[in-house]
N, CA, C and O atoms as a GROMACS GRO file, in nm:
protein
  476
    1UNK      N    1   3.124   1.066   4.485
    1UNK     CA    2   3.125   0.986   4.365
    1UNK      C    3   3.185   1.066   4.249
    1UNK      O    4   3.229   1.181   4.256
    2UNK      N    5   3.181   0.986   4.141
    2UNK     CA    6   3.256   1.047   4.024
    2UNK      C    7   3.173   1.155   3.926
    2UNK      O    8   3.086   1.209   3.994
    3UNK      N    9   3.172   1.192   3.815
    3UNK     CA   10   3.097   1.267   3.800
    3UNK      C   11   3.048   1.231   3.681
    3UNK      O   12   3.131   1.199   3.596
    4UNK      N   13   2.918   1.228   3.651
    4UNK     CA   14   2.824   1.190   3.531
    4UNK      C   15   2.836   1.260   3.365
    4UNK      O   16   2.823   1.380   3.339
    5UNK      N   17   2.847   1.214   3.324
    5UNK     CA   18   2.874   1.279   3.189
    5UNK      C   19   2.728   1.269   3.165
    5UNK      O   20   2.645   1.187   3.207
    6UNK      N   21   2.712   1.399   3.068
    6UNK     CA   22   2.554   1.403   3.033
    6UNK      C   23   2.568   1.332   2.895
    6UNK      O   24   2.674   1.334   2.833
    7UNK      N   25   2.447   1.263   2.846
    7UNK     CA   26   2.449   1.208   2.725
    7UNK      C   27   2.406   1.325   2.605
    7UNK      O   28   2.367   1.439   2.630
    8UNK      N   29   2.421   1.274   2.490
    8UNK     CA   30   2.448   1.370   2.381
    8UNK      C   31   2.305   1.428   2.376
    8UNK      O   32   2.296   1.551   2.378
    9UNK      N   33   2.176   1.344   2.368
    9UNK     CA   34   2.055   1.388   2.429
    9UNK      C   35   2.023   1.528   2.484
    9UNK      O   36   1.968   1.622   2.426
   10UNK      N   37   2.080   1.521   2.638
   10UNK     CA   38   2.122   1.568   2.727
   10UNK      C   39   2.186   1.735   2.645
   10UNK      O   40   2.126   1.837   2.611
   11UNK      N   41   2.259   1.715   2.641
   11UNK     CA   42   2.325   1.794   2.549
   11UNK      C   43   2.274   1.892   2.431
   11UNK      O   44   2.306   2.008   2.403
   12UNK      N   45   2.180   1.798   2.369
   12UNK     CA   46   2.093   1.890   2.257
   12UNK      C   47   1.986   2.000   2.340
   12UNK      O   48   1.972   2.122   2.333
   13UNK      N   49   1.921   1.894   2.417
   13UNK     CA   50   1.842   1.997   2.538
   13UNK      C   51   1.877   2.113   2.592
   13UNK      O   52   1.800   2.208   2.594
   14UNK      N   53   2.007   2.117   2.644
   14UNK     CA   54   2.100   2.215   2.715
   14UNK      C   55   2.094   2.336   2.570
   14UNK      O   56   2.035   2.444   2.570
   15UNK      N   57   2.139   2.303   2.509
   15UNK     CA   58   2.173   2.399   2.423
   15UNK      C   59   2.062   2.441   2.362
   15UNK      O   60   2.069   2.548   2.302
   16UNK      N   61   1.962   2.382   2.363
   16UNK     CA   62   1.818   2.439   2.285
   16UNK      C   63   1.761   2.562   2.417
   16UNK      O   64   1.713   2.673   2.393
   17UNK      N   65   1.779   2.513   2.526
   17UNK     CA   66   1.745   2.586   2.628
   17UNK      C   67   1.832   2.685   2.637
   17UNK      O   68   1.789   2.793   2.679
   18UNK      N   69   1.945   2.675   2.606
   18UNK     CA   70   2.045   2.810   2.572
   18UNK      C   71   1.974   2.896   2.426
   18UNK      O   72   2.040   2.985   2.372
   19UNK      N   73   1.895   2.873   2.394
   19UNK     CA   74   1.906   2.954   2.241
   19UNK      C   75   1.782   2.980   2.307
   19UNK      O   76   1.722   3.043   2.220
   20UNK      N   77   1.693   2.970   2.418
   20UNK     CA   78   1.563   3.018   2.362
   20UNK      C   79   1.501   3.189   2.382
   20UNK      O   80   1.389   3.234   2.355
   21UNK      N   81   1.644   3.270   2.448
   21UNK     CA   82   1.616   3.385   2.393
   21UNK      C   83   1.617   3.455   2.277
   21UNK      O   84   1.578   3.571   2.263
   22UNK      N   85   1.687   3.347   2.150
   22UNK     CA   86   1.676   3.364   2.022
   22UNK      C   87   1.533   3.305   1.970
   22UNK      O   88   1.465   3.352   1.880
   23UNK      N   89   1.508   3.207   2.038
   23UNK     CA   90   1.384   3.194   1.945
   23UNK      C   91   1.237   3.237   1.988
   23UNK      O   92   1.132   3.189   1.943
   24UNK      N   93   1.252   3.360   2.103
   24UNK     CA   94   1.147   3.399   2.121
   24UNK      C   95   1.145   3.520   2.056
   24UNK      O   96   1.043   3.589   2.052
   25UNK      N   97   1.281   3.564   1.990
   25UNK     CA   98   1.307   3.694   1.928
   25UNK      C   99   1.227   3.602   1.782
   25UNK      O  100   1.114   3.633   1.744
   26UNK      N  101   1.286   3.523   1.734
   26UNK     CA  102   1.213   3.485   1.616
   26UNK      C  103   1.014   3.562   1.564
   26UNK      O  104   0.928   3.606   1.641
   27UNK      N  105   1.011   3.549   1.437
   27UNK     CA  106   0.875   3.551   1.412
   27UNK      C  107   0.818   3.423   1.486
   27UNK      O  108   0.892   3.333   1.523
   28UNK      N  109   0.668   3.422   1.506
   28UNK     CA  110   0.592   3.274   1.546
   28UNK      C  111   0.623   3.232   1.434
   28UNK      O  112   0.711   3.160   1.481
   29UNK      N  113   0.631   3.211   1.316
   29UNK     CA  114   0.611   3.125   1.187
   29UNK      C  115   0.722   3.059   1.215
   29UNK      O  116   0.704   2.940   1.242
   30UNK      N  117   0.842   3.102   1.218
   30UNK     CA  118   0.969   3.072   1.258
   30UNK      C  119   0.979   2.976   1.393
   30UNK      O  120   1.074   2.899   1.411
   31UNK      N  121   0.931   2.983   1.434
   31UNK     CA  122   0.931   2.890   1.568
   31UNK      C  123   0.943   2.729   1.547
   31UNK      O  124   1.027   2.657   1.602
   32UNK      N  125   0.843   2.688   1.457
   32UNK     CA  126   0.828   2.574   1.451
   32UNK      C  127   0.968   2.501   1.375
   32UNK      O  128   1.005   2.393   1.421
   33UNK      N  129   1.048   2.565   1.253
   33UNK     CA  130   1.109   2.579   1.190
   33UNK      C  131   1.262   2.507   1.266
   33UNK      O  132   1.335   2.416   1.227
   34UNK      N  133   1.270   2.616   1.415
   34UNK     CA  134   1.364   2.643   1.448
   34UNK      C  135   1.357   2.512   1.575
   34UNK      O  136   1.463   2.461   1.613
   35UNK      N  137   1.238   2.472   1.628
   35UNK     CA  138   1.253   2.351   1.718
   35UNK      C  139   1.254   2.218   1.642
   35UNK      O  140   1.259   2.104   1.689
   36UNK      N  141   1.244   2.271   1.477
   36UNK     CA  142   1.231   2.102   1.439
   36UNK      C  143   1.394   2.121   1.405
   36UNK      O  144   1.427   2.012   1.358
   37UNK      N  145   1.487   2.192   1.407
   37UNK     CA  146   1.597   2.186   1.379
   37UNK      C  147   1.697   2.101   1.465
   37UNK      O  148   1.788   2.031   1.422
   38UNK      N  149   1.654   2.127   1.617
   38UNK     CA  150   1.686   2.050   1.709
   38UNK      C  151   1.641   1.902   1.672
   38UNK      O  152   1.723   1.823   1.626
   39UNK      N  153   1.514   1.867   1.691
   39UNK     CA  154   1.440   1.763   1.667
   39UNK      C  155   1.513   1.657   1.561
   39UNK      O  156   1.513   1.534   1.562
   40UNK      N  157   1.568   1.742   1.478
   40UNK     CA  158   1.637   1.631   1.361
   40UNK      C  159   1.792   1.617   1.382
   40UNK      O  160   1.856   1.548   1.303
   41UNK      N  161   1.862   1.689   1.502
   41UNK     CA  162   1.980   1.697   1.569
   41UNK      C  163   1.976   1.546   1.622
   41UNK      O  164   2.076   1.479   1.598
   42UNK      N  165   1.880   1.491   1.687
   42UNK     CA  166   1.837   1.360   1.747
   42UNK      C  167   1.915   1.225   1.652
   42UNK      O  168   1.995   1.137   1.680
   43UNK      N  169   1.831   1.271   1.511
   43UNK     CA  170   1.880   1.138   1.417
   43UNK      C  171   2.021   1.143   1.397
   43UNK      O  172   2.054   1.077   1.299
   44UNK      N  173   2.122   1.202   1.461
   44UNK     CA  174   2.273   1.215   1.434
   44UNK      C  175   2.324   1.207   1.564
   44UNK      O  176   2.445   1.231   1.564
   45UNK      N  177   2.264   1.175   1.708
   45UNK     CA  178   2.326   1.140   1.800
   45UNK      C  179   2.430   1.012   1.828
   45UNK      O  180   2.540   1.029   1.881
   46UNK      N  181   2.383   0.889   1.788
   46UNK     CA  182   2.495   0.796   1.755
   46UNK      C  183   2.592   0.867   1.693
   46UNK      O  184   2.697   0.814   1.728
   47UNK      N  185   2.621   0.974   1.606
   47UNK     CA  186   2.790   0.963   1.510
   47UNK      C  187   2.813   1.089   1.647
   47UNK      O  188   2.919   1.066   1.705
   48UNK      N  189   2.756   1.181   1.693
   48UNK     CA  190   2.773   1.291   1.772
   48UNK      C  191   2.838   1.230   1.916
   48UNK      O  192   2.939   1.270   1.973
   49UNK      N  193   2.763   1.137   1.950
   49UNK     CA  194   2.859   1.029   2.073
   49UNK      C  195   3.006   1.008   2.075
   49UNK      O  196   3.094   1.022   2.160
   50UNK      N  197   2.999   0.964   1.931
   50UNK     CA  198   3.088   0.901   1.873
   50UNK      C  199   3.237   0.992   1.871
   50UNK      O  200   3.353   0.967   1.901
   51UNK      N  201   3.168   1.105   1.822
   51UNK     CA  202   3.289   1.165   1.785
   51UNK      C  203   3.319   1.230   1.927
   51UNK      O  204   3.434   1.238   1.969
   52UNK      N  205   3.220   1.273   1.992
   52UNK     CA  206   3.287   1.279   2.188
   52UNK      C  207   3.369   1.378   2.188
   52UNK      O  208   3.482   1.341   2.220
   53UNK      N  209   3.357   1.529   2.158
   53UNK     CA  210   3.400   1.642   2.131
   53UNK      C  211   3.394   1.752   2.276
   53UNK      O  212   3.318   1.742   2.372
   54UNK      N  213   3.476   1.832   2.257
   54UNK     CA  214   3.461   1.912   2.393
   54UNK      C  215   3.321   1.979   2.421
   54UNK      O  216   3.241   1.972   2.514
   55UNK      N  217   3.326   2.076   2.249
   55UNK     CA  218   3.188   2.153   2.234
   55UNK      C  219   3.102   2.067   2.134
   55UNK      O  220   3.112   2.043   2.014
   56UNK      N  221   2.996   2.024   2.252
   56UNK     CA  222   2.883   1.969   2.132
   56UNK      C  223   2.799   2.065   2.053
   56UNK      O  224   2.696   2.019   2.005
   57UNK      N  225   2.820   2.164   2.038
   57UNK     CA  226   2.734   2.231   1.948
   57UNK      C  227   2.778   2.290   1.783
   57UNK      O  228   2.727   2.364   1.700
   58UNK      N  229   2.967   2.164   1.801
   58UNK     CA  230   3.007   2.195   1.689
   58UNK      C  231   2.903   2.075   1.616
   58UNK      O  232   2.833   2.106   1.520
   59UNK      N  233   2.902   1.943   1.671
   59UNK     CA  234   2.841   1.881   1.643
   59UNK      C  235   2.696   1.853   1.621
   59UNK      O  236   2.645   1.782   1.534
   60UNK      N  237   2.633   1.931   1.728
   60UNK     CA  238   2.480   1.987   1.680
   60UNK      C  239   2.488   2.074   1.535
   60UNK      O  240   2.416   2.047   1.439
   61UNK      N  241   2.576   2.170   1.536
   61UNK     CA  242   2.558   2.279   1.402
   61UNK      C  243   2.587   2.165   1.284
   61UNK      O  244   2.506   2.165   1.191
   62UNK      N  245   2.711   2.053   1.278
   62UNK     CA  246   2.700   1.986   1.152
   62UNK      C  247   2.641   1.883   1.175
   62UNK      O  248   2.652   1.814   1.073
   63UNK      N  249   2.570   1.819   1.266
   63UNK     CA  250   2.440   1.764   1.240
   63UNK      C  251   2.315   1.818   1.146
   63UNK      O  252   2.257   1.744   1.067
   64UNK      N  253   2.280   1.962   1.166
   64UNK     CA  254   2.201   2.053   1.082
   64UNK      C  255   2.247   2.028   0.991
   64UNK      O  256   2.204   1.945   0.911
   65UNK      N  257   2.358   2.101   0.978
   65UNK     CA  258   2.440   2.104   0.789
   65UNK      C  259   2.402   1.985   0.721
   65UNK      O  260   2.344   1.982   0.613
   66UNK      N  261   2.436   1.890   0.785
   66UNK     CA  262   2.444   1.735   0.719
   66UNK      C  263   2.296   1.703   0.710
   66UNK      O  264   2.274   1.629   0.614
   67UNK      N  265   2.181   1.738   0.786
   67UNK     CA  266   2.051   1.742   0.746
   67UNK      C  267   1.989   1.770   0.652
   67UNK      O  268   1.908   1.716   0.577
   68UNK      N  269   2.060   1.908   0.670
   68UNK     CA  270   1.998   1.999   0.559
   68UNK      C  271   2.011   1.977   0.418
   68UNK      O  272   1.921   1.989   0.335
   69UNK      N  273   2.156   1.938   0.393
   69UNK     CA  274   2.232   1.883   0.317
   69UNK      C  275   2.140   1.734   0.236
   69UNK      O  276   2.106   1.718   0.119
   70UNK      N  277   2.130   1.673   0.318
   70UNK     CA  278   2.036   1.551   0.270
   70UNK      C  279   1.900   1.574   0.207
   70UNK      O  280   1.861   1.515   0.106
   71UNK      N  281   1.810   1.690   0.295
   71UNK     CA  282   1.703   1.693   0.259
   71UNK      C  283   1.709   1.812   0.125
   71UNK      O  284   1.597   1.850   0.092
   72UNK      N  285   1.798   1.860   0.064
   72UNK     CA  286   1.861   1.913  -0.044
   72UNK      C  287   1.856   1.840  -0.135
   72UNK      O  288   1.775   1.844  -0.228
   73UNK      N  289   1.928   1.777  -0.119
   73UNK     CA  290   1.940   1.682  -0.234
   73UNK      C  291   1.816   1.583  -0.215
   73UNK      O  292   1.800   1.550  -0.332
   74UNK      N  293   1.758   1.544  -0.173
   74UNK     CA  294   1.604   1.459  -0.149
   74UNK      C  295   1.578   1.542  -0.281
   74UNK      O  296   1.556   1.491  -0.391
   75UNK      N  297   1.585   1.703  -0.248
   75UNK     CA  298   1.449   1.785  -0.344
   75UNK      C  299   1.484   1.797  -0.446
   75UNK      O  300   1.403   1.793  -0.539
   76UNK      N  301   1.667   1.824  -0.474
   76UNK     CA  302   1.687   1.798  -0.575
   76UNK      C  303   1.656   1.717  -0.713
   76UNK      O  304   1.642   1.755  -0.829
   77UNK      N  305   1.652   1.588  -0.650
   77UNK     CA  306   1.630   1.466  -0.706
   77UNK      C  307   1.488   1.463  -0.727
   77UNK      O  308   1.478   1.431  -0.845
   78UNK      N  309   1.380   1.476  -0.683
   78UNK     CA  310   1.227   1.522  -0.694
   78UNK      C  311   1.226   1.614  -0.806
   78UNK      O  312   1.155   1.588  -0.903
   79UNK      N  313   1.309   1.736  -0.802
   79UNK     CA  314   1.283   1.833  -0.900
   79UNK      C  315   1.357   1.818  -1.058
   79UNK      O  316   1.321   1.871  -1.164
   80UNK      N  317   1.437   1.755  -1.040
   80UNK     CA  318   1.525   1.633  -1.130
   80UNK      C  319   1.456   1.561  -1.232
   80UNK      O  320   1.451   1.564  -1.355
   81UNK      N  321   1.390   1.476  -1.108
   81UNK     CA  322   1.297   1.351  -1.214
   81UNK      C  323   1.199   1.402  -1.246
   81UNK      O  324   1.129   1.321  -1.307
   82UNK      N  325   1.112   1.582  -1.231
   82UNK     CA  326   1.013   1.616  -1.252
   82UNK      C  327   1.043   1.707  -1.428
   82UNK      O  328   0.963   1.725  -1.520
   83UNK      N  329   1.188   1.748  -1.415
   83UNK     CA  330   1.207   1.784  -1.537
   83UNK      C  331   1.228   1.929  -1.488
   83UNK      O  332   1.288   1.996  -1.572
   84UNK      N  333   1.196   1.994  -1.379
   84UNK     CA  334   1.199   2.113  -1.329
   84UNK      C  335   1.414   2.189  -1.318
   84UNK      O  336   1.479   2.287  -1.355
   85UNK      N  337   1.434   2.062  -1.245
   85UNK     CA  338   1.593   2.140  -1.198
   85UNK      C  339   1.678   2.151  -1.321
   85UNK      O  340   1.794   2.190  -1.310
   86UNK      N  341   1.614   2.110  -1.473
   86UNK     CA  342   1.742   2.164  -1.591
   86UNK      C  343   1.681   2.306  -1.589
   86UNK      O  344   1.753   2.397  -1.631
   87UNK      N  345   1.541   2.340  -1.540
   87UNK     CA  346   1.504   2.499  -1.597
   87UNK      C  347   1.570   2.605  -1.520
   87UNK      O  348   1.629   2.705  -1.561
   88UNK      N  349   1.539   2.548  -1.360
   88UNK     CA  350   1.622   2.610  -1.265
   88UNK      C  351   1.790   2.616  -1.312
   88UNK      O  352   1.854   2.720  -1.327
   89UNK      N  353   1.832   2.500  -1.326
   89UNK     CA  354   2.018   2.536  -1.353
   89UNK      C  355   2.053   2.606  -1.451
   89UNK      O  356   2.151   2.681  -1.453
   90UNK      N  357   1.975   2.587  -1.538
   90UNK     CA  358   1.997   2.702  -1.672
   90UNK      C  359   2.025   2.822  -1.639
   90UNK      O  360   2.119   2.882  -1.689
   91UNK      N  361   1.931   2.884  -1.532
   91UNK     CA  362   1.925   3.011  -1.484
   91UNK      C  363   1.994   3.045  -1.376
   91UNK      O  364   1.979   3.160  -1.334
   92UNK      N  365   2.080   2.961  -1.311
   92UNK     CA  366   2.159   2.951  -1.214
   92UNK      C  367   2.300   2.984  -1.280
   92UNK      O  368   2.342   2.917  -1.375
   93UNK      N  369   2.355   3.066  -1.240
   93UNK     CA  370   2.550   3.052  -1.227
   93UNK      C  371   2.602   2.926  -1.169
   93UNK      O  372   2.589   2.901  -1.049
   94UNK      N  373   2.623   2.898  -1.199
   94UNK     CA  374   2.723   2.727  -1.136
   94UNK      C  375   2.910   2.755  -1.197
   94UNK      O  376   3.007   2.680  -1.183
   95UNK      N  377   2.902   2.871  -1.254
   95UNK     CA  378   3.061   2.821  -1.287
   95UNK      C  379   3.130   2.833  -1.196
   95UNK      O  380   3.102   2.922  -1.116
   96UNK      N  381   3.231   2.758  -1.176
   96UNK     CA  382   3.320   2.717  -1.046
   96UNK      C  383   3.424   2.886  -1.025
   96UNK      O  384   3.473   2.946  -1.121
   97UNK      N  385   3.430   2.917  -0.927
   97UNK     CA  386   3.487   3.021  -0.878
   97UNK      C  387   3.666   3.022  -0.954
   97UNK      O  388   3.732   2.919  -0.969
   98UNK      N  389   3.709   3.144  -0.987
   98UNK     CA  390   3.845   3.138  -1.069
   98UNK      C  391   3.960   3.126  -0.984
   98UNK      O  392   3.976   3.164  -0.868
   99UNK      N  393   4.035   3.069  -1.060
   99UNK     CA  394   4.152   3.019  -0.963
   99UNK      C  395   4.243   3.145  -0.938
   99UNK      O  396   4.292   3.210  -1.031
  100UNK      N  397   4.259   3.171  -0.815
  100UNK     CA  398   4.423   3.303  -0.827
  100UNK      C  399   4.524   3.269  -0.859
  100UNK      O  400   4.586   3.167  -0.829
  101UNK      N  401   4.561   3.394  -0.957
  101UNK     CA  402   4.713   3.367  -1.042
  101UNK      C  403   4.795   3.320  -0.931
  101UNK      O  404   4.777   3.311  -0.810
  102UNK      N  405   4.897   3.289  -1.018
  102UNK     CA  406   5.020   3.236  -0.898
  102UNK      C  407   5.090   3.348  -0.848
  102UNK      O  408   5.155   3.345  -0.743
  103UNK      N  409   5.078   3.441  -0.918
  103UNK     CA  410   5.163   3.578  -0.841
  103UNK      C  411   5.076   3.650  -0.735
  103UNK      O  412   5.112   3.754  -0.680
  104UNK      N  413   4.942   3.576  -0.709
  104UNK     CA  414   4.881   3.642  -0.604
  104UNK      C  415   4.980   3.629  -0.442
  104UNK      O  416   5.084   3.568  -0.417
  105UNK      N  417   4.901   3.707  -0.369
  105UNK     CA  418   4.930   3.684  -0.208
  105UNK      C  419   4.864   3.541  -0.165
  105UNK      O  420   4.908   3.508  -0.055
  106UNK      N  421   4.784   3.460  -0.210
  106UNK     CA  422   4.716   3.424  -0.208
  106UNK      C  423   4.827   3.261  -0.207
  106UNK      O  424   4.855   3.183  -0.116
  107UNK      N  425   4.871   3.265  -0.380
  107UNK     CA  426   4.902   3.158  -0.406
  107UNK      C  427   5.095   3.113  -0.238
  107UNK      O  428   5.134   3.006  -0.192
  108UNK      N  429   5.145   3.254  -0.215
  108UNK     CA  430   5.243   3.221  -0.100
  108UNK      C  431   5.176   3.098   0.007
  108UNK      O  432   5.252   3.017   0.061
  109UNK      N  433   5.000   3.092   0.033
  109UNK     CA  434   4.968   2.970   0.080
  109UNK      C  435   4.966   2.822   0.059
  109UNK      O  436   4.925   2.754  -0.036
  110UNK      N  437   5.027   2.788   0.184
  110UNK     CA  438   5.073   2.626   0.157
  110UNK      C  439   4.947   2.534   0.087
  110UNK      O  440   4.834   2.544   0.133
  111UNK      N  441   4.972   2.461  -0.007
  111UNK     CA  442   4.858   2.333  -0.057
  111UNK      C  443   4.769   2.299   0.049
  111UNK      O  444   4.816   2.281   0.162
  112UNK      N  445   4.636   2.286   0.026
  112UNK     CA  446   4.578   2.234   0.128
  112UNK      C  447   4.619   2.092   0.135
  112UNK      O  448   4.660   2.046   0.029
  113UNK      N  449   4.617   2.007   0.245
  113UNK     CA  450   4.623   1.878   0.279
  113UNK      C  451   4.488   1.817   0.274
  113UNK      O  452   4.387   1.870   0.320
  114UNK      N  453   4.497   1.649   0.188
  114UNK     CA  454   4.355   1.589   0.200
  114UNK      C  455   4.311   1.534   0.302
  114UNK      O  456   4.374   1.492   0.399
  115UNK      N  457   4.202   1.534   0.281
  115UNK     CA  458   4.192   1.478   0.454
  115UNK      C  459   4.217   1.380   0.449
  115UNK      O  460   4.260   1.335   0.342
  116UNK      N  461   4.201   1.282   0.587
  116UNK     CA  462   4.187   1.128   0.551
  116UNK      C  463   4.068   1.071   0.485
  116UNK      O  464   4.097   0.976   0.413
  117UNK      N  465   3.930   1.103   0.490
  117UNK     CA  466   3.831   1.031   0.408
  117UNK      C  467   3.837   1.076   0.250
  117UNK      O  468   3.755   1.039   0.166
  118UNK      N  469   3.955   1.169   0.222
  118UNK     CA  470   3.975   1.197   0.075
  118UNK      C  471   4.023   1.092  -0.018
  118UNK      O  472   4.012   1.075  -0.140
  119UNK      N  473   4.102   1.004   0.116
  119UNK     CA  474   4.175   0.873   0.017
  119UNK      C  475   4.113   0.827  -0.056
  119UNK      O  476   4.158   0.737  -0.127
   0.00000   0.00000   0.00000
């Protein structure tokens, strides 16, 4: 017969079972931390299907990102409406990184291209 493709599921498993000589190196505190990371890999399996990639663990890693990313800004917005995140940004650097002169080595690099969801 032909041969079974494992589902993206499938897939998160595999690779959690690949990491778990990292997470026995972990602290215990860390443990829990590090299996709920997988655990929330789950809520991004539909777009991870979707996109049907060679290595799924590019797609596991920006599943995280994009998690993490969300539940960021969740706290943001909590610490926001609490009056807390103007005390924090005050004390934060936020100025945007300086542009290199044009006579750098730097500027000989081609323009980046937008992506398509930039349109």
């Amino acid at each position: 017969m032909g041969r079974t493709v494992p589902t993206f599921v499938q897939l998160i498993q595999q690779a959690a079972e690949r990491w778990t000589k990292f997470r026995r190196a972990l602290r215990r505190e860390d443990h829990e931390h590090f299996d709920r990371l997988f655990v929330r890999v789950r809520y991004y399996t539909q777009a991870a299907t979707y996109q049907c990639h060679d290595n799924p663990m590019e797609a596991i890693l920006l599943s995280i990102a994009l998690d993490q990313e969300k539940r960021l800004n969740a706290v943001e917005k909590v610490l926001q409406n609490a009056g807390v995140l103007c005390d924090i940004a005050a004390r934060m650097d936020s100025r945007p990184l300086p542009e290199p002169a044009r006579d750098d080595i730097v500027a000989d690099r081609p323009e980046p291209v937008a992506l398509p969801f930039d349109r």
